[in-house]
N, C-alpha and C positions, 0 to 999 in steps of 0.2 A: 504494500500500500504506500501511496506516495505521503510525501510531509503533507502536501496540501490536503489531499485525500484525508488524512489522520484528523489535519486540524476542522474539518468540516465534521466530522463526528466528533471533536470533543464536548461535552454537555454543555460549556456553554458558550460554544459557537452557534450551537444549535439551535439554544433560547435566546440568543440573540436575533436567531435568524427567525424564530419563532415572530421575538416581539417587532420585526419587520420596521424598525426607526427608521423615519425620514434622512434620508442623508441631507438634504438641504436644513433640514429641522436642526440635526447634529451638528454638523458646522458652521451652524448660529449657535450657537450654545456653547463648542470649544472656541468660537472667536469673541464672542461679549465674555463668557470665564476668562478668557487669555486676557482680555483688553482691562478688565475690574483687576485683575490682580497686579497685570500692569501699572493700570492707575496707580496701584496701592506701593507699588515699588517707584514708580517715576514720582510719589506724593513724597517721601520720605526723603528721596535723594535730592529731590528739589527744595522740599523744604531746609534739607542739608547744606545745600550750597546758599538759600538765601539767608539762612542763622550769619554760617562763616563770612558771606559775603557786608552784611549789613554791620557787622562786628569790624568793619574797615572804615565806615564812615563814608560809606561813597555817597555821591549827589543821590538823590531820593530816584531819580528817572531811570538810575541801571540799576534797579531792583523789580519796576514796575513789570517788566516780562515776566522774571521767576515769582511774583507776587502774584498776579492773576493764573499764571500756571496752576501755583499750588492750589487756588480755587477750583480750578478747572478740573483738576486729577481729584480734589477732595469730591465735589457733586457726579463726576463721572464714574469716579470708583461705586457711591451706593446705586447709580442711575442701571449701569453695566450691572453691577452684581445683580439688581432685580430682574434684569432682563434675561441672564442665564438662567435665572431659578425660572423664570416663566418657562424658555424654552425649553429645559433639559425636565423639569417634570410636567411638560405637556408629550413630552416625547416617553417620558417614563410611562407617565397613564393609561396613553393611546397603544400602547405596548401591551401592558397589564390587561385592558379591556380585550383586546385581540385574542389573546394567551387564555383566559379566562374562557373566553366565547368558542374555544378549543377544546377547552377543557369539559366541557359542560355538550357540548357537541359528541365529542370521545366516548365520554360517560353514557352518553343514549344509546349509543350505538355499539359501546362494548360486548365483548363475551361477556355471559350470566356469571360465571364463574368467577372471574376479574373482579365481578361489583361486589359479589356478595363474598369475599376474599376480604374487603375494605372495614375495617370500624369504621361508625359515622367522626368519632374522633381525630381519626388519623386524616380522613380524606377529608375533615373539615380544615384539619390544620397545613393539610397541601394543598387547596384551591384559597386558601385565608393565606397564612403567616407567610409559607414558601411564596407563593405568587406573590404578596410585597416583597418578600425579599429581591426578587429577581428586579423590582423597580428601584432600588436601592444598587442592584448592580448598576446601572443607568445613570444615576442621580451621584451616588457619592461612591464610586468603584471607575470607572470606565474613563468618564468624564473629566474629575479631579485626576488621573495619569494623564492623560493630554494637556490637559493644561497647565501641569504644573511642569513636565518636562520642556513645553513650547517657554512657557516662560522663566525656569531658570535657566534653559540654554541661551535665550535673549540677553540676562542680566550680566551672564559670565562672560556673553559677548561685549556685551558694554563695558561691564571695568575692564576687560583686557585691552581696549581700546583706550581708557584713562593711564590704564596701569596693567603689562601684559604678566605681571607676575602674581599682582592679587585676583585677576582673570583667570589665572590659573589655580590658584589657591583656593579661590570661591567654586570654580569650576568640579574643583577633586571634591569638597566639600557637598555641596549639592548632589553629586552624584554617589556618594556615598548614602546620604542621604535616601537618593529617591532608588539607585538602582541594589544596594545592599540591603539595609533593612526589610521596605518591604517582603522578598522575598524568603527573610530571615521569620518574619512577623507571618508572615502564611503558612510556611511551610511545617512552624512550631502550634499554630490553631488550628490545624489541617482534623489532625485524630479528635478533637478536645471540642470544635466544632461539628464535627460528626456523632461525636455522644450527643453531643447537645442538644441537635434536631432529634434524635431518638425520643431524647425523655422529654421534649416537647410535646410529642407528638402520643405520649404516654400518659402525660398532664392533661392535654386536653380532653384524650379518649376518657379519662377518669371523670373528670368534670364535665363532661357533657351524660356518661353514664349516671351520674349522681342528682344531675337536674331531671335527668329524663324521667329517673325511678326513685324520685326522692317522697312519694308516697308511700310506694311497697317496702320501701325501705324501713321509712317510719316504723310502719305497722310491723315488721319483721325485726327491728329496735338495731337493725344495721346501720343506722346512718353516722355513729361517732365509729366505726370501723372504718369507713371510707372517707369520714373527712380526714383522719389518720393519715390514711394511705396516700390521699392529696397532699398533706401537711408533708410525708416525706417524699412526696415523689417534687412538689415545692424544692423542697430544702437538698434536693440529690440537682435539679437541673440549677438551683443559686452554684452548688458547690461545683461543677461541670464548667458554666460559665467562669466564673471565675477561674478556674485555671485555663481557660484560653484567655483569660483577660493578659497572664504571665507574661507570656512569650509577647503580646503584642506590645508590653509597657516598655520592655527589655529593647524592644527595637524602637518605639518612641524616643528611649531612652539615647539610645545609638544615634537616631535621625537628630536628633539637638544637640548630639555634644559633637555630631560634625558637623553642623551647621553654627554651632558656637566658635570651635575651632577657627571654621573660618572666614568669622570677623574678625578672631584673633589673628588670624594670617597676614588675612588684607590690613590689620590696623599696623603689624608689624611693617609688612611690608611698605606701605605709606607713609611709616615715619623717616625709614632708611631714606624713600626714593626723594621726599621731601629733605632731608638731612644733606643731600646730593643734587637739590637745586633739581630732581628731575620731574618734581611733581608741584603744583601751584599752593600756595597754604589753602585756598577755598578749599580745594577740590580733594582736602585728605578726610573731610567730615563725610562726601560723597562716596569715597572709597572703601571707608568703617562702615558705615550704616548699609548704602545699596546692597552688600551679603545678609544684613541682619530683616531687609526686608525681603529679601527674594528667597528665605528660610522658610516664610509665609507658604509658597507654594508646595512645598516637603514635607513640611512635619507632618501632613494631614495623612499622608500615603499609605507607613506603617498599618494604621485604622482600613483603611481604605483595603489594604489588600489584606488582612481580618474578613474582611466584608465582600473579596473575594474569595477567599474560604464558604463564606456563608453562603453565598451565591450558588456555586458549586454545588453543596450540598443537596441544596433548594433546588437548582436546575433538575440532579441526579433523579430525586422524589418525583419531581413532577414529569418529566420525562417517561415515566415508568408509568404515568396514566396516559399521555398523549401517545407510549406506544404500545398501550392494551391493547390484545386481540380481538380487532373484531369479531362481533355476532358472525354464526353458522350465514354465510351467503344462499340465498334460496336456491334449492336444489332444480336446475333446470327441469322443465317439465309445458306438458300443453295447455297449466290453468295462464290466464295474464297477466300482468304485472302493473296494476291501479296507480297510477302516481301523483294526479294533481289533486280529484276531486274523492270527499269519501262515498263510501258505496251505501245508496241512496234504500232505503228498506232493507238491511240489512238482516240476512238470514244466519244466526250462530249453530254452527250443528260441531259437536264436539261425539266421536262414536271411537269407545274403548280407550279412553283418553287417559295416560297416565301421567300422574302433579308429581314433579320434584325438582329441588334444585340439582345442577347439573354435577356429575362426581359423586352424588348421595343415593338413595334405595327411595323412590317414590313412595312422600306420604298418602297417596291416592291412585288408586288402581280403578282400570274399567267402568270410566267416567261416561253416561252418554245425557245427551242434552239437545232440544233442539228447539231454537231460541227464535221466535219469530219477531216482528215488529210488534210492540203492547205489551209483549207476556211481562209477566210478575213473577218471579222465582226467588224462594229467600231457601238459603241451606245454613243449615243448623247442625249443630255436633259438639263434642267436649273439645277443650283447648288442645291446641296441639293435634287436631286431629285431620289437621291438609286444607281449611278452609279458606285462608290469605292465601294461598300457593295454587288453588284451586281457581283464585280471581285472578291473579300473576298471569296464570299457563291462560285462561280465556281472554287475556290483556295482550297476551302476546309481548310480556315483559317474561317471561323465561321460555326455552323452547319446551315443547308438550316431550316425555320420559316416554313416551310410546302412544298408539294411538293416531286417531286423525284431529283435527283441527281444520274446518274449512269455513267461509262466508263468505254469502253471495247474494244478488236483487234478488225481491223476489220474482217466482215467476223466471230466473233468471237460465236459458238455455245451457244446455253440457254442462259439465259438471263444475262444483263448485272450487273457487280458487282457496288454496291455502293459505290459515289467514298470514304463516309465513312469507309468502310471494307478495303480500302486500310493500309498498314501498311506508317505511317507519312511518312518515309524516303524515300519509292516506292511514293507516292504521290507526292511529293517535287521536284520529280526526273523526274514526268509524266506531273505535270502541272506546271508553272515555273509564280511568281507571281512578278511585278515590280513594286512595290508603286512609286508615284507622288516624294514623299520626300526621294527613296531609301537614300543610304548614300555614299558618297565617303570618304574611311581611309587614313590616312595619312601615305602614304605609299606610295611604288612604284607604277609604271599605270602597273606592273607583278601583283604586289600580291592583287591589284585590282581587276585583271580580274579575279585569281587563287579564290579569294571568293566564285563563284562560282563553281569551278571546281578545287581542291588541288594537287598540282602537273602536273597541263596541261602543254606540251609543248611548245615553243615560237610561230613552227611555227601554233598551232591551237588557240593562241591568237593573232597572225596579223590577222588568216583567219576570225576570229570574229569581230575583229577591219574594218578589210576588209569589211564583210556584212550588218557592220553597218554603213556604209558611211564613213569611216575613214582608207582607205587603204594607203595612204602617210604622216599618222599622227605621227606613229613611229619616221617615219627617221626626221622628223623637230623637236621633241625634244630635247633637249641636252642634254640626256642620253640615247636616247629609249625606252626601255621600264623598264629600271631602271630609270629613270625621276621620284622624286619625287613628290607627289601632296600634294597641304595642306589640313590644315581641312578643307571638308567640300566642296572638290573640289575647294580651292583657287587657283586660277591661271588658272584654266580654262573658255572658253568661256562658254555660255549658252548651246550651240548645242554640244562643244565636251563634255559637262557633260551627256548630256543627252544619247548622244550617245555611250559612255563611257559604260553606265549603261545597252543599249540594245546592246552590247555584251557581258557585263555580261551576261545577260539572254540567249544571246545565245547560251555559251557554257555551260550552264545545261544541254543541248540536250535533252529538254524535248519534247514531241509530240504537245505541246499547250503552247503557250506563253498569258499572260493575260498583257496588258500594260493598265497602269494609266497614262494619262495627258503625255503622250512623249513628246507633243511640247509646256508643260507649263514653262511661264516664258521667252519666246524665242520671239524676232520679229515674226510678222506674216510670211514671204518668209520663213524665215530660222522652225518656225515650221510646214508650208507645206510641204518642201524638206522631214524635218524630217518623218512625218504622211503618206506621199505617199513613201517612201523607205520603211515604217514597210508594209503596205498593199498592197504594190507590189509585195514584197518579195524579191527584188534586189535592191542595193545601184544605181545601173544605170539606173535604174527608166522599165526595160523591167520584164513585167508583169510573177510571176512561173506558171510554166504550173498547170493545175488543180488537183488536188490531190496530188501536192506533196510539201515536205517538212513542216515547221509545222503550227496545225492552230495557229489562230493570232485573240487576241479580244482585241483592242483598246478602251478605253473611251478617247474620246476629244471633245472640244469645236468647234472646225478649221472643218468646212465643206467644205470648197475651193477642198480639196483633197481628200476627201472621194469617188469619180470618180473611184479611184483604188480597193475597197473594194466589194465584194462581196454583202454583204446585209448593209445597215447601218439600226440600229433599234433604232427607237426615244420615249423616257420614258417620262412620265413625271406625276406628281399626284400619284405614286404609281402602274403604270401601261404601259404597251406597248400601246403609242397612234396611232402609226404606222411604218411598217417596210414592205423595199424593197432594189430596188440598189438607188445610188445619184439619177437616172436620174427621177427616176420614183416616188420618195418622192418629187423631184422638181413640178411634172406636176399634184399629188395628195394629196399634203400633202399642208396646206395650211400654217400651224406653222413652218412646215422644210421650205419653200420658204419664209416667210416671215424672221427669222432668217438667211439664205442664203442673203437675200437683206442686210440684216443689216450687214451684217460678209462683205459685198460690199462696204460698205457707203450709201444706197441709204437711200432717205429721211421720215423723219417721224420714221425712225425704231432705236429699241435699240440695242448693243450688244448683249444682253442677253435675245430673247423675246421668245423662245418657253413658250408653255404655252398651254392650253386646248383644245385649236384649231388642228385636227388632219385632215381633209379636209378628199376630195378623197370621 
């Protein structure tokens, strides 16, 4: 492989070539940085030569030039310095934004395997922490080495032009400076930086498990166990940092004492050349100083290439999701491949359908279903027993463990297409999927709803809000629908979250809504109201006519309301133990009746007692 070859795969050529920076953007940015530091080095030396020079008593009019100079370099140093921070972190952002909308793209389209490989921790802290850090490569890595090597080579050029021996002296010194430390300063953060991102990446997986389960936890009296575990995994990544902090001080250390040096040089050297009539008395004050300000450009480096360590590291992680495996490419064949628009009355038929994640033993075996436009389907069963995995594999977010999976119009000629040969976006758009834990952004309850549908008008987010049971919810907030919400849905109740979330899904306008747990986390009443509005198909509880509008497949625990549903189908073991309507699971199912007693209060029974018992 050739050098160049090599250096196009190193990780962070890559993400550089990732974050795609303007070159015209970049070299506005290393020439206003060069030109402000400039400033700040021609401020000092000017102001040097006008101290020494007015210290002569000269007429007031050969001072006027180096007097509005020093003005000039004082307001263009802050004017220049703002201007590089403009450019170089619109160039960092516009970067960051790209990289991200990569990352986030990669992720849809991953292998199954890849995603669920991920804690929500870990890959929160590499589309979060790592992805700033790579704008930090940008901002203060990349850019402070250009400009500091353009401008101490500048500086060393100029005194060696005053004075070719402190030119030289200041020269060794700078470069000491900028070409030895840093690399001294990275290559000792290199290992100490790499722990570091680990137990990051540990820290957060823990804390974001701790928020997520800090009710079960309560109740379980775990929660001073794992603030423990935070408090040391805290005090393991304090004690980690810091020892990369070592090595980078050690080279800070270095960068100053040869850049002290050589002030000290050039001051030496300007007293001899001055002693020997070969240097002007002004110009020994410009001699001393101009090294002590062109030191400005260096000392920052050490830090800097720390930060290229960190970079690195960050690149390495992230890289690792932008080169996940894609998903199974659809297995050529005569069904077609839908790409623009989604498929209009969509038929779900699922026949001998096996749920699991991919590498695992399928929690659900010999699945059949066949889902036309209107039906109502709610499936029920004890925890753990395939029913999230079962809306996954009919979402066509993990591939079906065996089985068919097809959907098609109705009425729709030859046979129907796999709903894998659908193009993702056509898919996304046809079957609409609402995990238990969706998310509410911190944002308006507009751009809320817009998640699903970008650009939707107001009045087709009331009419969602409307058929989710929330048609007077608007007008009682104290914004509308510019109303702020916190993370994480703060400040709403249980039911207006939930229901929040089933009008999102509603304006996807997909042909099949798949709901997870709608009335989880809710009082019982309020999550029946909720379960019997979804399988009704109207907020006012009066039953859609049949065939129309979309189908609807519910997972819930709440049996009270299932009355409204079409078929309810009860899992359990890895299998359909039995499926009908409520009434008739009631009068032949001996596990549905007996978990119906218990969902009652009646005696002897648990919450949660489905179990192998299928009656009938």
């Amino acid at each position: 492989m050739t050098p160049s070859a090599r250096l196009r795969r190193h990780p962070l050529a890559r993400v550089v070539a990732a974050l795609d920076p303007d070159p015209r953007r970049v070299l506005l940015a290393v020439l206003t940085g060069t030109l402000a530091l400039g400033s700040a080095v021609a401020l000092l030396s000017t102001s040097a030569w006008l101290i020494s020079r007015a210290a002569q008593h000269p007429p007031v009019l050969h001072l006027q030039v180096a007097i509005v100079a020093t003005r000039a370099f004082g307001i263009s140093r802050g004017v220049l310095r703002y201007a590089e921070r403009l450019e170089s972190h619109d160039v960092a952002l516009r970067g960051v934004a790209r990289i991200r909308e990569q990352l986030y793209r990669r992720l849809a389209d991953a292998d199954p395997v890849v995603v669920a490989g991920l804690r929500r921790g870990d890959l929160l802290a590499r589309v979060g922490a790592d992805v700033d850090t790579l704008a930090d490569l940008v901002v203060r890595t990349l850019l402070p080495f250009a400009v500091a090597l353009t401008t101490a080579t500048a500086s060393a050029v100029l005194l060696a032009v005053l004075l070719p021996g402190a030119g030289l002296v200041t020269g060794a010194g700078l470069a000491v400076a900028a070409l030895v430390a840093p690399p001294l300063a990275g290559a000792a953060a290199r290992r100490a930086e790499r722990e570091a991102a680990s137990a990051r990446a540990e820290l957060s997986a823990e804390a974001l498990a701790l928020l997520d389960g800090v009710g079960e936890l309560t109740v379980a009296g775990a929660v001073r166990g794992r603030l423990d575990r935070l408090a040391g995994l805290d005090t393991e990544l304090a004690r980690r940092l810091d020892h990369a902090a070592r090595p980078a001080a050690a080279a800070a250390a270095l960068s100053t004492a040869a850049t002290g040096l050589a002030v000290v040089g050039a001051l030496a050297l300007g007293v001899r050349a001055l002693e020997a009539g070969a240097l002007d008395p002004v110009l020994l004050a410009v001699v001393t100083l101009t090294p002590l300000a062109a030191a400005e450009a260096v000392t920052a480096l050490p830090a800097a290439a720390t930060g290229l360590v960190r970079a690195r590291a960050a690149a390495e992680r992230v890289l690792d999701l932008l080169d996940a495996a894609p998903g199974a490419a659809p297995a050529p064949g005569p069904g077609p491949v839908l790409v623009a628009d989604p498929v209009l009355d969509p038929v779900l038929v699922a026949s001998g359908l096996d749920c699991g994640w991919p590498g695992r033993e399928p929690a659900l075996t010999g699945f059949d279903l066949v889902l036309p436009p209107g039906r109502r389907v709610a499936v029920v069963g004890a925890s753990g027993g395939g029913k999230t995995t079962l809306l996954l594999t009919l979402a066509g977010l993990i591939p079906p463990a065996g089985g068919t999976l097809a959907l098609a119009p109705v009425d729709s000629p030859g046979p129907a297409p796999s709903l894998a040969d659908l193009d993702p976006a056509t898919a996304r758009r046809t079957v609409s999927f609402t995990a238990e834990d969706a998310h509410v952004f911190t944002t308006t309850v507009r751009e809320n709803l817009r998640v699903a549908r970008p650009g939707c008008p107001d009045e087709d987010l009331v009419d969602a809000l409307a058929r989710a049971g929330l048609g007077h919810w608007p007008q009682a907030l104290p914004s509308g629908l510019d109303t702020m919400l916190g993370s994480g849905g703060a400040g709403l109740s249980g039911g207006e979250r939930r229901r929040l979330l089933l009008a999102r899904s509603l304006l996807v306008g997909a042909g099949i809504l798949l709901l997870d747990e709608p009335g989880e986390h809710l009082d019982p009443a309020t999550a029946d109201a909720l379960v019997h509005d979804v399988l009704s198909g109207h907020p006012d509880g009066n039953a859609a006519g049949a065939g129309t509008g979309p189908a609807v497949v519910v997972v819930t625990h709440r049996l009270a309301p299932l009355g409204a549903a079409d078929e309810v189908i009860l899992i359990g073991n890895g299998r359909v133990l039995a499926r009908g309507t409520h009434e008739w699971l009631l009068r032949h199912s001996l596990t549905y009746r007996d978990a119906w007693q218990a969902e009652r209060g009646a005696e002897g029974a648990t919450p949660d007692e489905f179990g192998e018992r299928s009656g009938g």
